[in-house]
C-alpha positions as a Markdown table, in Angstrom:
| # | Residue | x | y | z |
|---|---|---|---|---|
| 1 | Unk | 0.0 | 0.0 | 0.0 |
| 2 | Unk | 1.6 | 3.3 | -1.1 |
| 3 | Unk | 1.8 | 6.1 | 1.3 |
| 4 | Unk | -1.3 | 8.1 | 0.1 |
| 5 | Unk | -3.4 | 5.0 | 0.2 |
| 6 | Unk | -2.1 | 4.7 | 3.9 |
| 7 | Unk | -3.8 | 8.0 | 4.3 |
| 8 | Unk | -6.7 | 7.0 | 3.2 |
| 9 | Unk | -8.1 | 4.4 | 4.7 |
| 10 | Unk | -11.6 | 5.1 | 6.6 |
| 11 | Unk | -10.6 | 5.8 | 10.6 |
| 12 | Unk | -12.4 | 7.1 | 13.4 |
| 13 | Unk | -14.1 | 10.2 | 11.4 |
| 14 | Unk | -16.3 | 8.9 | 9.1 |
| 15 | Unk | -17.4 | 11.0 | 5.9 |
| 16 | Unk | -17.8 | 9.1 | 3.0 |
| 17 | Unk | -19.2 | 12.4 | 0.8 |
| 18 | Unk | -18.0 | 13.6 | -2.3 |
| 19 | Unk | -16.7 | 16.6 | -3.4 |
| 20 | Unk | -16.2 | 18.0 | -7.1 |
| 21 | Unk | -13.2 | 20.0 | -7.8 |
| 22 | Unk | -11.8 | 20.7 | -11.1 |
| 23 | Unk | -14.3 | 18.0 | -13.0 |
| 24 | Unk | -12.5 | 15.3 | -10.6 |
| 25 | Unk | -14.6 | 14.1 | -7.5 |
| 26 | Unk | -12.9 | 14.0 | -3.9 |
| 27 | Unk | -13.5 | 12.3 | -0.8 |
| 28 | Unk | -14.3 | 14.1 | 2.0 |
| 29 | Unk | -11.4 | 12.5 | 3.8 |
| 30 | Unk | -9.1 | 13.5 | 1.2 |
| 31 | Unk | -9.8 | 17.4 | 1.0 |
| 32 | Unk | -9.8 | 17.2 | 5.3 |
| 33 | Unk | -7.1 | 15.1 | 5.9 |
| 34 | Unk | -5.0 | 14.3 | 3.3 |
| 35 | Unk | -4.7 | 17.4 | 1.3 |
| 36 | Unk | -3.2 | 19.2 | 4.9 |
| 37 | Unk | -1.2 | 16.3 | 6.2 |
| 38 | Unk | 1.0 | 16.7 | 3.0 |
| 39 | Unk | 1.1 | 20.1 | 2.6 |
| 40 | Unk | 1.0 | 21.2 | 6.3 |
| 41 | Unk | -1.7 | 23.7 | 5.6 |
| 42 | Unk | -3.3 | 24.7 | 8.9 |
| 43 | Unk | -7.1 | 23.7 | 9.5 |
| 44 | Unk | -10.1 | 25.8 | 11.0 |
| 45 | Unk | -13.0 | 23.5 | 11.0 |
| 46 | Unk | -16.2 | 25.9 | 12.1 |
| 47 | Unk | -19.7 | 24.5 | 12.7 |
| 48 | Unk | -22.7 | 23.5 | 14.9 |
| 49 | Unk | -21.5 | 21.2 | 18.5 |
| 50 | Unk | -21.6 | 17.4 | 17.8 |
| 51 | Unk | -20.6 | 17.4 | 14.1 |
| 52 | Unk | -17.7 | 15.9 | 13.8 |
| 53 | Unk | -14.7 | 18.2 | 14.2 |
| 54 | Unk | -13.1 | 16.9 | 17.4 |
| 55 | Unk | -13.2 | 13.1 | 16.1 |
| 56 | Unk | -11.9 | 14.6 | 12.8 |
| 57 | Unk | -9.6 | 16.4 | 15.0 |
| 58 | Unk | -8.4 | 13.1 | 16.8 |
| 59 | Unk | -8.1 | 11.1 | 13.3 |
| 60 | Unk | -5.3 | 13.8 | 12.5 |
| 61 | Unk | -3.7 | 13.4 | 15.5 |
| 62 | Unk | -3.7 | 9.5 | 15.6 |
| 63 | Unk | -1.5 | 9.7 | 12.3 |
| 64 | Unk | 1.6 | 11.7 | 14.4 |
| 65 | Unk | 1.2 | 9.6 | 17.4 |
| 66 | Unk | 1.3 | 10.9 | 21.1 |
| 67 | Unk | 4.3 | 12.6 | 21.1 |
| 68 | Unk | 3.9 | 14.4 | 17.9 |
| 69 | Unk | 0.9 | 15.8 | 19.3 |
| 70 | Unk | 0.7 | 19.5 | 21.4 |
| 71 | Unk | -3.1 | 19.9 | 22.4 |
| 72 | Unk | -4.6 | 23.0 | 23.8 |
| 73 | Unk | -7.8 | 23.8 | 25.1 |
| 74 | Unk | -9.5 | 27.2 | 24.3 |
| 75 | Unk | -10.4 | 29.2 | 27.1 |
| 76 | Unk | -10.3 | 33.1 | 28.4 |
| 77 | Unk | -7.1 | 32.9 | 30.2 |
| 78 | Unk | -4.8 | 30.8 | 27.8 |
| 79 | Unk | -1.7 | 31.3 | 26.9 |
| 80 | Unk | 0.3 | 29.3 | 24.2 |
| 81 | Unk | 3.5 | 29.6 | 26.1 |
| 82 | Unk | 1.8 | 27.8 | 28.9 |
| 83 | Unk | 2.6 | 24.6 | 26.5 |
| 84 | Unk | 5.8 | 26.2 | 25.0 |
| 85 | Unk | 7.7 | 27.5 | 28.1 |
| 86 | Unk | 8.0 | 26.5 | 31.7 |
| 87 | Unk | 10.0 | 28.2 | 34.7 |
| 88 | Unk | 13.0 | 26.4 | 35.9 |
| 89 | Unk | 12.8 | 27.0 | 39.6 |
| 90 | Unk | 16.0 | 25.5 | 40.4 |
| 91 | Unk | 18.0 | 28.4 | 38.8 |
| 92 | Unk | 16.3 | 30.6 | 41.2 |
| 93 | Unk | 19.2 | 31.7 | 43.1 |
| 94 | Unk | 21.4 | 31.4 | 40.0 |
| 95 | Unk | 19.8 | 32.7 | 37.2 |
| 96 | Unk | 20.9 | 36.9 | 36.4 |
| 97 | Unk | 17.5 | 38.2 | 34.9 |
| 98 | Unk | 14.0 | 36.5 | 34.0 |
| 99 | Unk | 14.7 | 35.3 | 30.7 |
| 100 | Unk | 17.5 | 32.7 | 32.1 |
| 101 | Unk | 14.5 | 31.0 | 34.4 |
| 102 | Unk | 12.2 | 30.8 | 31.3 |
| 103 | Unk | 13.6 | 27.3 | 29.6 |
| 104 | Unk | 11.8 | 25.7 | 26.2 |
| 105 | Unk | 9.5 | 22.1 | 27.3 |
| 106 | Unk | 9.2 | 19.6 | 24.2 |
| 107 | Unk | 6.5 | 20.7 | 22.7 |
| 108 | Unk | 7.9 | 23.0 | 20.5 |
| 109 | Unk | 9.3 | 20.5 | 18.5 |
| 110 | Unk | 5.6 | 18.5 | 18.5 |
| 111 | Unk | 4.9 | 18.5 | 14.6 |
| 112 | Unk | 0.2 | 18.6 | 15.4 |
| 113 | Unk | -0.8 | 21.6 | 17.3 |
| 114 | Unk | -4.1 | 21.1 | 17.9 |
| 115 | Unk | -6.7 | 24.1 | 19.7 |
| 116 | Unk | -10.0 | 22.9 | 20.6 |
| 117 | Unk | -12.9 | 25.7 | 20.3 |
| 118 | Unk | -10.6 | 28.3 | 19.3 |
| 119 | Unk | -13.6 | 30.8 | 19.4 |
| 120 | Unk | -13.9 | 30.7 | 23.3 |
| 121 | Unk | -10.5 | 32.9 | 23.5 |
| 122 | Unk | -11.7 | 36.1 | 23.7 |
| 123 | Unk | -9.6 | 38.8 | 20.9 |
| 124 | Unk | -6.8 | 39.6 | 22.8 |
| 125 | Unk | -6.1 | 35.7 | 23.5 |
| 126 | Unk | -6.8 | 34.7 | 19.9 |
| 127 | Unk | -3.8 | 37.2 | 19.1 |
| 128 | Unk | -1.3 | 35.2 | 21.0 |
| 129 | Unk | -2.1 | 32.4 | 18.3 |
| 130 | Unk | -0.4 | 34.5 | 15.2 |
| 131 | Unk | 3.1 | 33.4 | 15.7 |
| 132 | Unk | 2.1 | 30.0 | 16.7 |
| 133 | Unk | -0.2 | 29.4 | 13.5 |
| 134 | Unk | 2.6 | 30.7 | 11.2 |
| 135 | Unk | 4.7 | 27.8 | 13.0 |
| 136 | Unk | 7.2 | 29.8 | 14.8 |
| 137 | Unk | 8.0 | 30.8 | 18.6 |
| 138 | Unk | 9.9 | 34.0 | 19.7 |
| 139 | Unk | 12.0 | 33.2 | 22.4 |
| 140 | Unk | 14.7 | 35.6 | 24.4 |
| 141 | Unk | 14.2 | 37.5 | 20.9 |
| 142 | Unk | 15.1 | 34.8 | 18.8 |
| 143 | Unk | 12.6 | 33.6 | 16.5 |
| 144 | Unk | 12.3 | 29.7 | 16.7 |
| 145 | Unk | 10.8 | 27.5 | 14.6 |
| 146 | Unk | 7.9 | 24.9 | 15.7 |
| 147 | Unk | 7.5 | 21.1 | 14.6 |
| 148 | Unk | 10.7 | 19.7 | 13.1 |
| 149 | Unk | 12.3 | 18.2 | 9.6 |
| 150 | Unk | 10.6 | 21.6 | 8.6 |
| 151 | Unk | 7.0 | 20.9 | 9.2 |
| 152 | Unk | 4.4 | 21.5 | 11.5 |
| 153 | Unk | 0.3 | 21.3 | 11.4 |
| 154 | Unk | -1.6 | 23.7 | 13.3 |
| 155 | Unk | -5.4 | 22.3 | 13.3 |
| 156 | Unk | -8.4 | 24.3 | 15.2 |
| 157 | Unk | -12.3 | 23.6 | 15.7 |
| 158 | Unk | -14.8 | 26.3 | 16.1 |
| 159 | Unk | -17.3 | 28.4 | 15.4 |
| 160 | Unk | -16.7 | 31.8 | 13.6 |
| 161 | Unk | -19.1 | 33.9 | 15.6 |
| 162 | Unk | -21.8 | 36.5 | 14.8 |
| 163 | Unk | -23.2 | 36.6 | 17.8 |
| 164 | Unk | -26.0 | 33.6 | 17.6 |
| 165 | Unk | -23.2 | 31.9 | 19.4 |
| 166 | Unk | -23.3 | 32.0 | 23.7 |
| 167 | Unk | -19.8 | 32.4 | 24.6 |
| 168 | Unk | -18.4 | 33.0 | 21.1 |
| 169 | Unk | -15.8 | 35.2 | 19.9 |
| 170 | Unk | -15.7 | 36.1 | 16.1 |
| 171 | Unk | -12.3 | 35.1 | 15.1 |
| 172 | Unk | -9.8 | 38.0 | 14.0 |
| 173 | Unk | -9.5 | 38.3 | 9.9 |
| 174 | Unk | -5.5 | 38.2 | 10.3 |
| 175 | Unk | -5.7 | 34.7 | 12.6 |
| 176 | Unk | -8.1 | 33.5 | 9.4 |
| 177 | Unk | -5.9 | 34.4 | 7.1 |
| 178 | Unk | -3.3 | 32.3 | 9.3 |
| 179 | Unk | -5.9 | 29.1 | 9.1 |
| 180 | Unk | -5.4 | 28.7 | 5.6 |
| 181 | Unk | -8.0 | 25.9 | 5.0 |
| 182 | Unk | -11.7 | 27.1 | 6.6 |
| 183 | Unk | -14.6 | 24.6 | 6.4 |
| 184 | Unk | -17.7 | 24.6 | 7.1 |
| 185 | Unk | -17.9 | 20.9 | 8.7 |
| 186 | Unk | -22.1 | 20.8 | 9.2 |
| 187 | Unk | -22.3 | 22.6 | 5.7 |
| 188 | Unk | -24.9 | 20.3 | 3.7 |
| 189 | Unk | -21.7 | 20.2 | 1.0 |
| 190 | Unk | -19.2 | 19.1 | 3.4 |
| 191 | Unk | -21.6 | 16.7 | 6.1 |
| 192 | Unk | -21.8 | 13.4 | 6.6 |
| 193 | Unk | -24.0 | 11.2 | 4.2 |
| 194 | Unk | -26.8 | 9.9 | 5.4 |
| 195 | Unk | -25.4 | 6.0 | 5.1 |
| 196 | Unk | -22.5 | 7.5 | 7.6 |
| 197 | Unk | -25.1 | 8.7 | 9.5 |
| 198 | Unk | -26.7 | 5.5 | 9.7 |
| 199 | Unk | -23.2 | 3.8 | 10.4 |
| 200 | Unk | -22.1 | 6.4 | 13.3 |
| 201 | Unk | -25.6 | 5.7 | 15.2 |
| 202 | Unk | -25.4 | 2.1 | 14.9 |
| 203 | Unk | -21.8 | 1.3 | 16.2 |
| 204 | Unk | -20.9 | 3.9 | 18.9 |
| 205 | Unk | -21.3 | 3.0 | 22.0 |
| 206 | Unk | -22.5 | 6.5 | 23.5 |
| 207 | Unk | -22.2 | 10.3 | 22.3 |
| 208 | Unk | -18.7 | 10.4 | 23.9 |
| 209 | Unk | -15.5 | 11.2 | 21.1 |
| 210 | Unk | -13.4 | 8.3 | 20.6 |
| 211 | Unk | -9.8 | 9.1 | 21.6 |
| 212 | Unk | -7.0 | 8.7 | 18.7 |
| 213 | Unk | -6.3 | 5.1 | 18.5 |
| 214 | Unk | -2.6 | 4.0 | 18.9 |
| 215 | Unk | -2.4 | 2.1 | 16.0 |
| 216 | Unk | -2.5 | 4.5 | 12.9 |
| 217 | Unk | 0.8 | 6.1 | 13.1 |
| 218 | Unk | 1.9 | 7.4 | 10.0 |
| 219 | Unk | 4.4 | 10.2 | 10.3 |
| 220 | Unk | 7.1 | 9.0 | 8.1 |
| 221 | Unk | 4.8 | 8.4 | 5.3 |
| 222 | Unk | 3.3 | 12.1 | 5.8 |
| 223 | Unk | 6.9 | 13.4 | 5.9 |
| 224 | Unk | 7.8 | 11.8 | 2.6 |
| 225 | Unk | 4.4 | 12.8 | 0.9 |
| 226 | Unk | 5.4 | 16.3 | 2.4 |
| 227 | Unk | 8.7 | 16.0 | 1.0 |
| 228 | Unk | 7.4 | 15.1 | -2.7 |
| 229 | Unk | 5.1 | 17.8 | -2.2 |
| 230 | Unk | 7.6 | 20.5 | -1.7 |
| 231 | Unk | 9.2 | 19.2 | -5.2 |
| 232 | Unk | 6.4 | 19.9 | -7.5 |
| 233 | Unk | 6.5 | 22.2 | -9.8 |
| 234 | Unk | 3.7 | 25.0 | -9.9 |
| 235 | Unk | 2.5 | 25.6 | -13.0 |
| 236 | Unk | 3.0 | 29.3 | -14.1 |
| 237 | Unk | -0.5 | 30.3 | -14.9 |
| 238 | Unk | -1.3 | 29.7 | -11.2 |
| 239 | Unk | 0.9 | 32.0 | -9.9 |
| 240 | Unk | -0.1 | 34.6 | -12.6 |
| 241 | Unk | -4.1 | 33.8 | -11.4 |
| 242 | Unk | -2.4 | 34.4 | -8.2 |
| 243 | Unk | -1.8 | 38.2 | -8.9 |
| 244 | Unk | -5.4 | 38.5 | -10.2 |
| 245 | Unk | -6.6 | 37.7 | -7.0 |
| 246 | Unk | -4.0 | 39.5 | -4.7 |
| 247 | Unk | -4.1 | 42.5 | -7.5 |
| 248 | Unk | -6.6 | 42.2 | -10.2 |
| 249 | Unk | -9.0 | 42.0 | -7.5 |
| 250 | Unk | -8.5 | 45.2 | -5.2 |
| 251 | Unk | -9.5 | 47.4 | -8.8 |
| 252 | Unk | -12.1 | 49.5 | -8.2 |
| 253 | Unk | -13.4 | 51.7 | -11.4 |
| 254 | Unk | -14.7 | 55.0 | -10.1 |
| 255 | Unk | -12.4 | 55.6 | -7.0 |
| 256 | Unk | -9.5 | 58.2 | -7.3 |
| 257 | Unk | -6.5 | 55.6 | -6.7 |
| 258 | Unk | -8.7 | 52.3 | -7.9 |
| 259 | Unk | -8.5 | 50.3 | -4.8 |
| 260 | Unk | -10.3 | 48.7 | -1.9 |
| 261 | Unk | -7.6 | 48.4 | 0.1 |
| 262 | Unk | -7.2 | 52.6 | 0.0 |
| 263 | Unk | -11.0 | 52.6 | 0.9 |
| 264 | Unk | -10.8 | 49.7 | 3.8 |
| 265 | Unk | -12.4 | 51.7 | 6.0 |
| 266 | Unk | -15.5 | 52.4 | 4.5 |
| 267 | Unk | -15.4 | 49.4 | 2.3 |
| 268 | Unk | -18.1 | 48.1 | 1.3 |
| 269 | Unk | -20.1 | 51.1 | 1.9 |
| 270 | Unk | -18.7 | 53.7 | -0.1 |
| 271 | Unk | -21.2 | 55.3 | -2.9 |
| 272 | Unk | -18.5 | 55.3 | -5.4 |
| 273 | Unk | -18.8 | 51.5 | -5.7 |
| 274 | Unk | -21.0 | 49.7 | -8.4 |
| 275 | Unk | -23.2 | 47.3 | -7.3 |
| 276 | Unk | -23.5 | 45.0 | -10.3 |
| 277 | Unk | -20.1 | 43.5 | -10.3 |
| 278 | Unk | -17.8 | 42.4 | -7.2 |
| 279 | Unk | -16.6 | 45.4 | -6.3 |
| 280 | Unk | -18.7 | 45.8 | -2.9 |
| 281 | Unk | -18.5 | 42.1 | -2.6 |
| 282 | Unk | -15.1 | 40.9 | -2.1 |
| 283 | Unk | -12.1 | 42.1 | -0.8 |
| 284 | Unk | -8.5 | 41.2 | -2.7 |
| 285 | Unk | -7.2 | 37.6 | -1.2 |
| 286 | Unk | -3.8 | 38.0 | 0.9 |
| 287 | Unk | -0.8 | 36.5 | -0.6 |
| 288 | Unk | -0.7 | 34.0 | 2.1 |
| 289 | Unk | -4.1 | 33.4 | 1.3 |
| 290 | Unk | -3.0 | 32.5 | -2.3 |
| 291 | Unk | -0.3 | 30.6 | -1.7 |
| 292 | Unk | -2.4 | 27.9 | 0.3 |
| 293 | Unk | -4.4 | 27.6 | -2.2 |
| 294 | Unk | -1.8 | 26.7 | -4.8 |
| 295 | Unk | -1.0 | 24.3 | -2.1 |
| 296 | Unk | -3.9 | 23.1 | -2.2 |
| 297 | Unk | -4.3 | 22.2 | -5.5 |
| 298 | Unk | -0.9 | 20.6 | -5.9 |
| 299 | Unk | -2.0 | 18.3 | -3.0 |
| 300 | Unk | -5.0 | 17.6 | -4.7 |
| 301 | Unk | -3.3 | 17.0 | -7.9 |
| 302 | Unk | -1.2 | 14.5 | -6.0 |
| 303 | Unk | -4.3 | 12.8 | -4.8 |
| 304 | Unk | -6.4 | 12.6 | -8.0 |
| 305 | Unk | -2.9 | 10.7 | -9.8 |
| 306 | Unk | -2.8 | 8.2 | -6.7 |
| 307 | Unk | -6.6 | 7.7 | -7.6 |
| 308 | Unk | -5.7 | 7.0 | -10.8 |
| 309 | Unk | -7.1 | 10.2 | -12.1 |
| 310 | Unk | -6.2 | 13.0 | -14.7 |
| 311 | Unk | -5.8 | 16.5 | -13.4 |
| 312 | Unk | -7.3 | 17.8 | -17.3 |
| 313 | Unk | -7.7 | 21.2 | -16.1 |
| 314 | Unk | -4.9 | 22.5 | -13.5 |
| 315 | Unk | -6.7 | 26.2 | -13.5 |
| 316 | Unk | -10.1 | 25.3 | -13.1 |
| 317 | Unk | -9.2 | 22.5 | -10.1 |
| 318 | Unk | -7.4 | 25.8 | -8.9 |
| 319 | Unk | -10.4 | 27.9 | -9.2 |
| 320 | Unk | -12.7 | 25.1 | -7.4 |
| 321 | Unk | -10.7 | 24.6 | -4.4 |
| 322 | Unk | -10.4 | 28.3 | -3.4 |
| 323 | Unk | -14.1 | 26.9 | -1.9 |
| 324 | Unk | -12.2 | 25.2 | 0.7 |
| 325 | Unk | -9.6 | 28.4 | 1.6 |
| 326 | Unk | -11.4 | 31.8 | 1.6 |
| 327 | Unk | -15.5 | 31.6 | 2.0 |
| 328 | Unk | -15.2 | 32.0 | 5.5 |
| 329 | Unk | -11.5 | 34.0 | 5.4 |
| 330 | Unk | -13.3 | 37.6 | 6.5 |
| 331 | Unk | -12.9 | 38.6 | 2.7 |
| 332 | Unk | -16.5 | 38.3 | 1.9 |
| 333 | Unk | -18.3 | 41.8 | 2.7 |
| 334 | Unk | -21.1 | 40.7 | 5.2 |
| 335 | Unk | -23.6 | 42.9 | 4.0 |
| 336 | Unk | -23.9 | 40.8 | 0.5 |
| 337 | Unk | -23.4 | 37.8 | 2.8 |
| 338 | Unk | -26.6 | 38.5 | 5.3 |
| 339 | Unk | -28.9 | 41.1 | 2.8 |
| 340 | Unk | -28.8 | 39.3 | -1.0 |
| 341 | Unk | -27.7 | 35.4 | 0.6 |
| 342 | Unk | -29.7 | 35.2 | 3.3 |
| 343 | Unk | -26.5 | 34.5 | 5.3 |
| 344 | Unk | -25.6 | 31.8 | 3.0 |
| 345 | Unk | -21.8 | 32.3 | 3.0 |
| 346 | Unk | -20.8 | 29.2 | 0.3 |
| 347 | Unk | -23.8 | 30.7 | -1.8 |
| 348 | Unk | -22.3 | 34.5 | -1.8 |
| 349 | Unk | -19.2 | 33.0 | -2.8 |
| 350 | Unk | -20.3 | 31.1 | -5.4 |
| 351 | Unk | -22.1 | 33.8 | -7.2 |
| 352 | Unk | -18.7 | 35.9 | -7.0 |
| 353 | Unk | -16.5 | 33.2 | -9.1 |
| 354 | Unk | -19.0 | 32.7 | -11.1 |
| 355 | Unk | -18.4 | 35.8 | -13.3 |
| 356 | Unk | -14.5 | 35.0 | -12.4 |
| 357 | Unk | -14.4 | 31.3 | -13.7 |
| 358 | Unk | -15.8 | 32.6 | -17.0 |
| 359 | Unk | -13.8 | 35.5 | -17.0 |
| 360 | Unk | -10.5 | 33.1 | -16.8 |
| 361 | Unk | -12.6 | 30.2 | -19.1 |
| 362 | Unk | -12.8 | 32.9 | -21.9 |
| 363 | Unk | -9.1 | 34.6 | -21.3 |
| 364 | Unk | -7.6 | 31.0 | -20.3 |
| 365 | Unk | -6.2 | 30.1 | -23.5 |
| 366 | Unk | -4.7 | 33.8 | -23.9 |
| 367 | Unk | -3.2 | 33.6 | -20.6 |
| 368 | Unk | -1.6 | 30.2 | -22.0 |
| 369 | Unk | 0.0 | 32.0 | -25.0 |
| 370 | Unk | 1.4 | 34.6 | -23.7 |
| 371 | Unk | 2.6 | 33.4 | -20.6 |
| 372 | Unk | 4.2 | 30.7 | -22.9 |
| 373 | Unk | 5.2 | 33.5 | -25.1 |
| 374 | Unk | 7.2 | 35.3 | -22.0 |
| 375 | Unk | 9.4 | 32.5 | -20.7 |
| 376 | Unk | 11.2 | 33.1 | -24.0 |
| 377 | Unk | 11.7 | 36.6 | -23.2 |
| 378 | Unk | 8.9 | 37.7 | -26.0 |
| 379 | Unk | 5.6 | 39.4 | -25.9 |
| 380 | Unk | 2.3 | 38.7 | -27.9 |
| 381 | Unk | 1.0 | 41.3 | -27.9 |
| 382 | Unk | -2.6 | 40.0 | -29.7 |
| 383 | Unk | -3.3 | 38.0 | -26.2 |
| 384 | Unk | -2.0 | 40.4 | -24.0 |
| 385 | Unk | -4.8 | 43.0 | -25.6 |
| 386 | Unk | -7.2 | 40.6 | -25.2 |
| 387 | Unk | -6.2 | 39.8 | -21.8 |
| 388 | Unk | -6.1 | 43.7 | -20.8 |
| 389 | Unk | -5.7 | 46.2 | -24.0 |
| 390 | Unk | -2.5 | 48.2 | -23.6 |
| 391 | Unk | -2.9 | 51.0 | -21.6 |
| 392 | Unk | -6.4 | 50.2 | -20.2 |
| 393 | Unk | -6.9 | 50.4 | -16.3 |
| 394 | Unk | -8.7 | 47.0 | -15.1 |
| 395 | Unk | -8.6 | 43.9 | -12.5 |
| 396 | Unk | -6.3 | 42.3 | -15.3 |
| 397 | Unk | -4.3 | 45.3 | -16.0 |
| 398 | Unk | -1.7 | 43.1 | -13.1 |
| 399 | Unk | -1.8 | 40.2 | -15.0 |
| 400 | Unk | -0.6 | 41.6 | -17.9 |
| 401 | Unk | 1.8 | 43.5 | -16.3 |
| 402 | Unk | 3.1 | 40.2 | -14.8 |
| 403 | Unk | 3.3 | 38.3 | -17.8 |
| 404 | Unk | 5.5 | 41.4 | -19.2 |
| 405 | Unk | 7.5 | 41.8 | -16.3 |
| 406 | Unk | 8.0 | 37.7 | -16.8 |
| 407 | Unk | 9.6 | 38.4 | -20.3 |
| 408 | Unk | 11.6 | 41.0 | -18.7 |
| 409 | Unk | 12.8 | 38.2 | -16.8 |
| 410 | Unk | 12.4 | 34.7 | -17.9 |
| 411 | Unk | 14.6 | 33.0 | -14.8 |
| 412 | Unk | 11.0 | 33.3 | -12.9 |
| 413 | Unk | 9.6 | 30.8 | -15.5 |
| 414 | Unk | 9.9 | 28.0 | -12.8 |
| 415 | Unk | 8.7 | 28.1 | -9.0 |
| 416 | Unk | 8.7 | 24.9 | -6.8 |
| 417 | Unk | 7.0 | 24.7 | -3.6 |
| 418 | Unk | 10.3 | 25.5 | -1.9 |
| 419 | Unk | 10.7 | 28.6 | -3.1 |
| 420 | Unk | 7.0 | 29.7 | -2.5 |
| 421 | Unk | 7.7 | 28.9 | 0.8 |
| 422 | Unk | 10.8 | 30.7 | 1.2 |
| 423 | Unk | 8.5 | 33.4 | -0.6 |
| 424 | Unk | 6.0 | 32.9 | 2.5 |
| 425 | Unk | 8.7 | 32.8 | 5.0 |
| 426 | Unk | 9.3 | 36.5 | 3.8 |
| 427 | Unk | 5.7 | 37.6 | 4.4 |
| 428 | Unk | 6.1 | 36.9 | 7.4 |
């Protein structure tokens, strides 16, 4: 059995649904647990209590084994460095200043970081989570890195808040952006099917979660799927969708400077925006936002070949797992949200890619050509016009000034998920 297959096999969470991404249907199992055990994308599952999230949480874990395993409980009063640092007593008489009583414990180099009900931290404990999610520690004002042979999993359960919630926080729009996968676990897309219905109330014992059995330790298979991971290639036209959504999307057509991030403050309200298009809809992703989900989609690539199944369509698998990365990322304007979606958040969502997917259908071949055009230093200038005209303002004015600025410089024809990660090691 190879190591993806290992990954696979039916556990303790039990979701047998299917999801389609890029024309190719996915197991529930593989976009949850798979996908993020091999590319060590954190995971914020949100929903109703009793839905699966801690037993999906305790599947994950079960693959590291104990000692891999850091668990926290959210709460008012935590503190991450409750886990992450201790006080050496005995150097009480010895030590010169505080910092040489504070000492390291073990769990920093735990690879599964696990935070149960994230959303009972109130704001200014939810903000001791950024460095931890981004996998690092500062320590004596060094800045240390969590987990070891250069991974780490951070893995949450929640609920997002909006105030239906007794004793819910909503969940800071920089920690989301730090959670790079979001799901919706009791979402009717994402929930159990009724057979595993059926099979959950017929075989447990009680309402109680089952603890992570001992006996599904995987870690050196995830750390060679990781490893294989970090060597593929992404294909260019991602990263140059990539700018579209970091860029392309931020335009705004009757502003002075163009741009919602100049406007964040009034944004979505302003009168200067139109309402028949996105622009009071949806705010520009974050580049760590983008990078996961080019993550993403390599993982699932990886996943649909194991199955025996052709990736046809790299862009539009792209375009279909941004599903499982930003509905619920705090870039979605709340208004069109609660007023034209009756709250529906996956609905809003889906109406905004819409126009986007057939935007990128109808430039996709375009994009092909001239990007192909550029790694040979050379422009073609009949697709870039029909990507953006020359000299035309526009959400795809950045692309084309991308795929120029790529002939300008064909060495950035080839990225692999090493160097997007020493590109996200620099956001940060």
């Amino acid at each position: 059995m190879n190591k993806i297959d290992k990954l696979s096999e039916q556990g303790i969470y039990r979701n047998s649904k299917t999801i389609k991404l890029g024309n190719i249907s996915y197991k529930m199992r593989d976009a949850l647990i798979i996908a993020p055990l091999i590319t060590g994308l954190n995971l914020y599952l949100i929903g109703e209590t009793g839905e699966g999230k801690t037993q999906l949480a305790n599947e994950m874990a079960r693959y590291f084994g104990k000692k891999q395993v850091c668990y926290m409980e959210g709460r008012p009063d935590f503190d991450p460095n409750e886990l992450l640092k201790s006080v050496n007593l005995g150097k009480l008489k010895k030590a010169k200043s505080d910092k040489e009583l504070v000492e390291l414990t073990e769990n920093i180099n735990k690879m599964f970081y696990y935070v149960d009900e994230l959303n009972r931290c109130p704001p200014i404990v939810m903000n001791y989570f950024f460095n931890f999610f981004d996998g690092k520690l500062v320590h004596n004002g060094e800045i240390l890195k969590l987990g070891k042979s250069d991974y780490s999993l951070g893995f949450a359960s929640g609920n997002i808040g909006d105030g239906s919630y007794v004793g819910v926080s909503d969940t800071d729009r920089a920690l989301k952006d730090r959670m790079h996968m979001i799901v919706k676990l009791d979402d009717p897309k994402f929930s159990t099917t009724e057979e595993d219905d059926y099979y959950i109330f017929n075989n447990a014992k009680g309402p109680r979660v089952k603890l992570p059995d001992t006996t599904g330790e995987c870690l050196d298979d995830i750390l060679e799927s990781h490893k294989e991971f970090n060597q593929n290639e992404v294909p260019l036209i991602l990263s140059v969708l990539g700018v579209y959504f970091n860029k392309g999307l931020d335009y705004l057509e009757n502003t002075k400077r163009h741009s919602k991030r100049a406007i964040i403050d009034v944004w979505p309200n302003s009168r200067n925006l139109r309402e028949d298009t996105d622009e009071n809809k949806i705010l520009p992703l974050s580049k760590r936002a983008v990078l996961s989900s080019i993550a993403l989609t390599s993982a699932l690539e990886m996943i649909a070949k194991n199955n025996n199944c052709k990736v046809e369509d790299t862009t539009n698998l792209f375009l279909d797992a941004l599903e499982l990365t930003i509905p619920y990322s705090g870039v979605l304007s709340k208004n069109y949200v609660n007023l034209e979606c009756d709250g529906d958040t996956y609905l809003a969502f889906e109406n905004i890619m819409e126009k986007i997917k057939e935007d990128t259908k109808n430039k996709k071949k375009d994009l092909e050509t001239a990007i192909a055009y550029a790694q040979f230093g050379e422009l073609e200038e009949d697709s870039l016009n029909k990507i953006c005209p020359l000299n035309k303002e526009g959400k795809w004015k950045p692309v084309r000034n991308v795929i120029e600025s790529i002939a300008k410089n064909p060495s950035l024809e080839k990225k692999t998920f090493e160097d997007l990660k020493k590109e996200y090691k620099r956001l940060i």
